[in-house]
N, C-alpha and C positions, 0 to 999 in steps of 0.2 A: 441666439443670433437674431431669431426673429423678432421676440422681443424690444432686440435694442433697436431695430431697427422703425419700429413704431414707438416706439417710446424719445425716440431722436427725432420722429417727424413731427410728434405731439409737440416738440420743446420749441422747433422751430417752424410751426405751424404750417407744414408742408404736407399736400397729400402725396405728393412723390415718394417719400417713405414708404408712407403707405401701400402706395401700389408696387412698388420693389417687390416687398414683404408676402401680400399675397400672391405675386406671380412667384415668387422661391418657392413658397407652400406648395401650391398645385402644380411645381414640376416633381417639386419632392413625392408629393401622393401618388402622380402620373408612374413616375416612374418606379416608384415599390409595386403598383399592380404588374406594369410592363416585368419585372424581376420576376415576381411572384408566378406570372404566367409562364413566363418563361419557364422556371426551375420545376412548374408542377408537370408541364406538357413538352417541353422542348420547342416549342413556337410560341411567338408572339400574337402572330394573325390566324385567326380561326379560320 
């Protein structure tokens, strides 16, 4: 997905693509730690 998504702003010489793409990624990251914290401790905020 992300992929296509930069590789479509490449084509159409767009950085908007591109910034789509990395804000998808670091809510993806964000929110696997948020998960992760969660399931290790049962809270999110320390």
């Amino acid at each position: 997905g992300l992929a296509i998504l930069i590789l479509f702003g490449m084509a159409l010489d767009s950085r908007l693509f591109f910034e789509v793409a990395l804000l998808i990624a670091l809510f993806g990251f964000f929110s696997t730690v948020v998960i992760s914290k969660y399931i290790l401790r049962g809270d999110v905020i320390d």
